[in-house]
Each structure stands twice: as C-alpha cells, then as structure tokens.
C-alpha positions as CSV (number, residue, x, y, z in Angstrom):
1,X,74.1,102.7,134.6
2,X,76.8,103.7,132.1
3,X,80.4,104.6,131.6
4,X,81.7,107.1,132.8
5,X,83.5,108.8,130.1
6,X,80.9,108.1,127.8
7,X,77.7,109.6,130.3
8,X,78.3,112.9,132.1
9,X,76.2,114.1,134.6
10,X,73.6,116.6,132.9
11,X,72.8,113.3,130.1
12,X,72.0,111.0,133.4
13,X,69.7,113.8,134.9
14,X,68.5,114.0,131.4
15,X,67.8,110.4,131.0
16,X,66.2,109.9,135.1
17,X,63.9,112.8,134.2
18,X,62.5,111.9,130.9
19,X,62.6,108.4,131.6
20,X,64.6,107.3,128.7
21,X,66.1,103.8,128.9
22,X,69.5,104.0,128.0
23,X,71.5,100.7,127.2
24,X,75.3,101.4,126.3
25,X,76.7,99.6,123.2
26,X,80.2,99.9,121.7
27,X,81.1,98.0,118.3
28,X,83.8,96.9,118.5
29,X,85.9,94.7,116.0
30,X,88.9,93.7,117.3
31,X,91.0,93.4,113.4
32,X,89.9,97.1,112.8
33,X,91.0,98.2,116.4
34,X,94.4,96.7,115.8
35,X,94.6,98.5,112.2
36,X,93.6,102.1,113.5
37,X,96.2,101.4,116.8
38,X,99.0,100.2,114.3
39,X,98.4,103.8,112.1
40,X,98.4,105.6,115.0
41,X,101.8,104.1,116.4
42,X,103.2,105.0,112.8
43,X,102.0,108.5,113.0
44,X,103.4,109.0,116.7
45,X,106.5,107.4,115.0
46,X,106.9,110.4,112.3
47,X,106.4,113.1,114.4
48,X,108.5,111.8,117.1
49,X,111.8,111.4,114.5
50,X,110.3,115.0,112.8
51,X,110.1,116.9,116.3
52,X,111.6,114.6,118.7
53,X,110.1,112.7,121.6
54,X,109.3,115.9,123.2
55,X,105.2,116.4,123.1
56,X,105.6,120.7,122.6
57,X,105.2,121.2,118.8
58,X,103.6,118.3,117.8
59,X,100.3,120.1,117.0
60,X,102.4,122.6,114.0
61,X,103.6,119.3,112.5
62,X,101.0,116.9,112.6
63,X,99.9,118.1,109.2
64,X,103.6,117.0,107.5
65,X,103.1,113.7,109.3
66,X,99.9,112.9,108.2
67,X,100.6,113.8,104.7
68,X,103.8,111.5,105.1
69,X,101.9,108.6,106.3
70,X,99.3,109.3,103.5
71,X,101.6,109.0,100.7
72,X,103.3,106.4,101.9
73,X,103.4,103.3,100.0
74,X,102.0,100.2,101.9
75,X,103.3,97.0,101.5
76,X,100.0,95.7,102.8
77,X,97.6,96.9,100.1
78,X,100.4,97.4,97.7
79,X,99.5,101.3,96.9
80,X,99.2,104.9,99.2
81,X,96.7,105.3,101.3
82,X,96.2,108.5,99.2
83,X,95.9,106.5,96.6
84,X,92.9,104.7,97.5
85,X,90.9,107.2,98.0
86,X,91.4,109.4,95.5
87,X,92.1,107.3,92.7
88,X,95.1,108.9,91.4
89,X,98.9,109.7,93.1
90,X,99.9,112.7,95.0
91,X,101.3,115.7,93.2
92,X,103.2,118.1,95.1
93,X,102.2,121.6,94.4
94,X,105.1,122.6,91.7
95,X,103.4,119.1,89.8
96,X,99.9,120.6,90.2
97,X,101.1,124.1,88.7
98,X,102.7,122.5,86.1
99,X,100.2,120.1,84.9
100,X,97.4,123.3,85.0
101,X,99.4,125.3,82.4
102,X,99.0,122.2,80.1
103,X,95.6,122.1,81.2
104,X,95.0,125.4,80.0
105,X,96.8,125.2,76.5
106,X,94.2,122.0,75.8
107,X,91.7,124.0,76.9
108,X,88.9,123.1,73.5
109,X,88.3,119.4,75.2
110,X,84.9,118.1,74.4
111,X,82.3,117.2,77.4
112,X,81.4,114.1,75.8
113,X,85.4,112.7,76.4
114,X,85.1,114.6,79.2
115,X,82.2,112.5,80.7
116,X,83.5,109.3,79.3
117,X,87.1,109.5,80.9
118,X,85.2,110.4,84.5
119,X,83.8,107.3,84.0
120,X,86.7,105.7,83.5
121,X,88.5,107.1,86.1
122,X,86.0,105.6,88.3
123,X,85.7,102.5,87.3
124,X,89.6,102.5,88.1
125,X,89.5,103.4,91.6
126,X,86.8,100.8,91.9
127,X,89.0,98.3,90.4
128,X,92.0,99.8,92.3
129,X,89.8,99.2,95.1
130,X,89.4,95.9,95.0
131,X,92.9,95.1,94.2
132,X,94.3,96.7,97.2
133,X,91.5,94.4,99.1
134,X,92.6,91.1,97.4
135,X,97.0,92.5,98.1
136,X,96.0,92.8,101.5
137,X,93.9,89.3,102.2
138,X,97.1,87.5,100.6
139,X,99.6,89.2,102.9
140,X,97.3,88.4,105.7
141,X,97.4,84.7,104.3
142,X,101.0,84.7,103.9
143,X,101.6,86.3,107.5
144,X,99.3,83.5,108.9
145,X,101.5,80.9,107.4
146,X,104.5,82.2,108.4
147,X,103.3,82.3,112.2
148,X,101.7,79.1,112.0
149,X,104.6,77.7,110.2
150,X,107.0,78.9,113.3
151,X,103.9,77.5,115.9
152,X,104.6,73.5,114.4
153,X,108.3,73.9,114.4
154,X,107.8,74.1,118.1
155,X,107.4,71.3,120.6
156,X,104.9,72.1,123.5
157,X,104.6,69.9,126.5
158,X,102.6,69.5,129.5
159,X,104.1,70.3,132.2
C-alpha cells in the first residue's frame, strides 16, 4: 500500500474505511538532495569541532552552529547564505546597538526617501539574487571541466 514511515496505522484504517485512494509520491531531485546532504555534513562538522564527536550537548549548540554556517561565506554563490536572504550582512549585536543610536540622532528622515530606498534595497537583493545564481552555475561549469578534464586524461580499456 505505502511506506512505512510515511503511513501509520490509524491513516491506513482511515483510508480502508473512507475508501480513499491513496497513491504515495515523493519529489525528489537528485542536485537538491545532494545540496541539503552537503549542508547538513557542514553543520554536523561545526558542532562536532564546537562540542566534540560526543552526541550529549549538541541540542544547546546547534543555534552557534547554524548562525556559523549562515554567515559563512560561500565560495559557491560567492556571498553568505545570510546574505541572500536578507539582503544585507550580519551585524553582531554591539553593530546593531550601535548603528540604532545613529538611527535615532537622524531621526527627521522623510517617508518619501524612506519608500524610495526600500525600493532600492529590493531591487538589490533581487539583483544580488541573481548574481549568486549566475556565481554558482559557473563554478558548477568550472567543476564539470575540471572532472571531465581528469576523465580524458585517462585511458579505459576493455577488459
């Protein structure tokens, strides 16, 4: 009928009784798969050299190594993952506290700049958007060459 870990027991009575026909269907896309397992290896990576290899505290630290991965730069879309969605870079809090007080002492800012430079700022992180896109199908590209580059230096023969 189904899987297992995806059906329990009540659902299939459920189903039987009201005579529902389920059919199971997972997407799946194999690239995106690879991406989430690769950012949950780096993750796992962090909090193993933060805590050790040892399983215990993980769960108090997962928030540090999360907000490391997140700031991160990445060579692959050539920002922070932060970065791309929010539009701007991280600021720690002493950054934040800071940049309010000057907030404050330019306080008589008129909405119609105010609307204008929203605008802006998201026409930015569309742009900044796309630019992470077009850094990240060029390293693929170059990644592709490089492996198929080391594939015709080799001789394969029929054995």
């Amino acid at each position: 009928m189904a899987s297992r870990n995806l059906l329990n027991r009540t659902i299939e009575v459920l189903i039987r009784k009201y005579g529902v026909h389920h059919h199971m269907a997972t997407p799946y896309d194999l690239q995106m798969d690879g991406q989430a397992e690769i950012s949950n290896c780096e993750v796992k990576s962090t909090l193993e050299k933060i805590v050790g290899p040892g399983r215990k505290d993980w769960s108090f630290r997962l928030d540090d190594a999360l907000w490391a991965y997140r700031t991160a730069y990445k060579a692959l879309t050539g920002t922070t993952p932060f970065r791309l969605v929010y539009g701007k870079a991280y600021h720690i809090p002493v950054e934040i506290e800071h940049k309010a007080y000057w907030t404050v002492k330019k306080c008589d800012m008129e909405l119609d700049k105010v609307d204008e430079s929203k605008l802006l700022q998201l026409q930015e992180l569309k742009e900044l958007r796309l630019k992470a896109y077009e850094s990240a199908m060029i390293y693929k590209k170059k990644t592709k060459l490089v492996h198929d580059y080391s594939l015709i230096r080799k001789d394969f023969q029929v054995s």
